[in-house]
N, C-alpha and C positions, 0 to 999 in steps of 0.2 A: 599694850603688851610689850614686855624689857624685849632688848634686842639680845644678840648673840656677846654684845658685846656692852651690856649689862654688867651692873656690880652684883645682881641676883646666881645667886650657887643655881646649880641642876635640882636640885630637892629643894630651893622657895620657887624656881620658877611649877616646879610640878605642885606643892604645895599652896600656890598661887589660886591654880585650877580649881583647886575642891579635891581632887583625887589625893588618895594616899600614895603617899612617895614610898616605895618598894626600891630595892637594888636592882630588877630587873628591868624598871621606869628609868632609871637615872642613866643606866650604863647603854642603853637602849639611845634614850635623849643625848646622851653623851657622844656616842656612836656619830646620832645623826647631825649634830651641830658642827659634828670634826670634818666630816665628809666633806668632799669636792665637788658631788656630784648625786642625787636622789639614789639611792641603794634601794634593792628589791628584797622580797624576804630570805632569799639564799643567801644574796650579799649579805646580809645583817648577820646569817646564821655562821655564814664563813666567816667574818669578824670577830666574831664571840665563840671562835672555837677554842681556846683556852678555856675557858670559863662559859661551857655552853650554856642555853637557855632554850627548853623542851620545844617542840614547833607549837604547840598549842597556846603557852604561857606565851612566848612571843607572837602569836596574832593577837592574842587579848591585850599583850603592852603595846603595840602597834595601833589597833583600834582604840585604846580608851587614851593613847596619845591625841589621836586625831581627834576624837571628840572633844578634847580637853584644848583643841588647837592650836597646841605643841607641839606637832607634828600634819605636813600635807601627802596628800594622797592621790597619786595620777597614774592613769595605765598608760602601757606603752601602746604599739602598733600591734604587738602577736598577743594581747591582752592582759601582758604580767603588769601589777601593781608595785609602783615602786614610792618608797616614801624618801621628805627631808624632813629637813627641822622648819618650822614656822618661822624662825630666824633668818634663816636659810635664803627663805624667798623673798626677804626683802635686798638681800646680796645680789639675787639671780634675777629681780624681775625690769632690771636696767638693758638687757643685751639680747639676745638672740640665743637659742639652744639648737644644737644639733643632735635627733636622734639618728641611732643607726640603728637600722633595718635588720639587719647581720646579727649583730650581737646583743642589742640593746641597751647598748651606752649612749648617756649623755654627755655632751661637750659643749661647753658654752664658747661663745664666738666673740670676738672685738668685732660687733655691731650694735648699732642700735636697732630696738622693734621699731618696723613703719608706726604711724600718729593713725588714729584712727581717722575713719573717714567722716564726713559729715555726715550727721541720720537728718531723716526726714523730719519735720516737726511733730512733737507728742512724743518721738521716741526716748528712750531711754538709755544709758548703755550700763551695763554692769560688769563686763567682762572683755576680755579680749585675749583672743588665745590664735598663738602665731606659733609653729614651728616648723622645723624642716626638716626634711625627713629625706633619709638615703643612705648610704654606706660609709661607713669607716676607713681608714687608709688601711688598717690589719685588716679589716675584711677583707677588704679587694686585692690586698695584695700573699693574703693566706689563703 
């Protein structure tokens, strides 16, 4: 899969997928490659208020992102769903993330994730999911 930083435009990397490239795919895809930080569907919506995009059409570019795995998908701690770019997570999966409890931002840290631990024989590992979780400096101090 091309990275973010690909000579592939936003419309071959969508057109990569199989899916049809729409303006509301690209600028969506666009959105989330630019981002800092995984955006939830309000952030998306707040971003694209110039040039909105109905809630409905953007859950459907959101989901057939993701299926197209152009875009990841993870809930926070109060249950909201916040998406990147699949690009994205090869940027962010070297460090540490901090979520806040408060507002539901993420912020990434100058650390490294601990090394997994050794498994027992026969096992297998597929995944590893490390974060920290607690408040924001605006939280605690708003």
């Amino acid at each position: 899969m091309p990275t973010a930083k690909s000579t592939l435009s936003t419309s071959d990397l969508i057109r990569a997928t199989g899916v049809k490239v729409t303006p509301a795919r690209m600028r969506v895809l666009e959105l989330l490659n630019g981002a800092g930080r995984p955006l939830s569907h309000s952030d998306i919506e707040s971003a694209l208020v110039a040039r909105p995009i109905d809630r409905v059409t953007l859950y459907r570019v959101l989901d057939s992102l993701v299926a197209s795995a152009l875009a990841l998908k993870a809930v926070d701690t109060r249950g909201v769903y916040h998406y990147s770019a699949a690009a994205a997570h090869h940027r962010h999966s070297n460090h540490v993330h901090f979520h806040c409890t408060g507002c539901g931002g993420s912020f990434c840290l100058d650390a490294k994730p601990p090394s997994a631990p050794k498994l027992p024989r026969g096992f297998q590992l597929s995944a590893i999911a490390f974060e920290l979780r607690g408040k924001c400096k605006s939280c605690i101090s708003g």
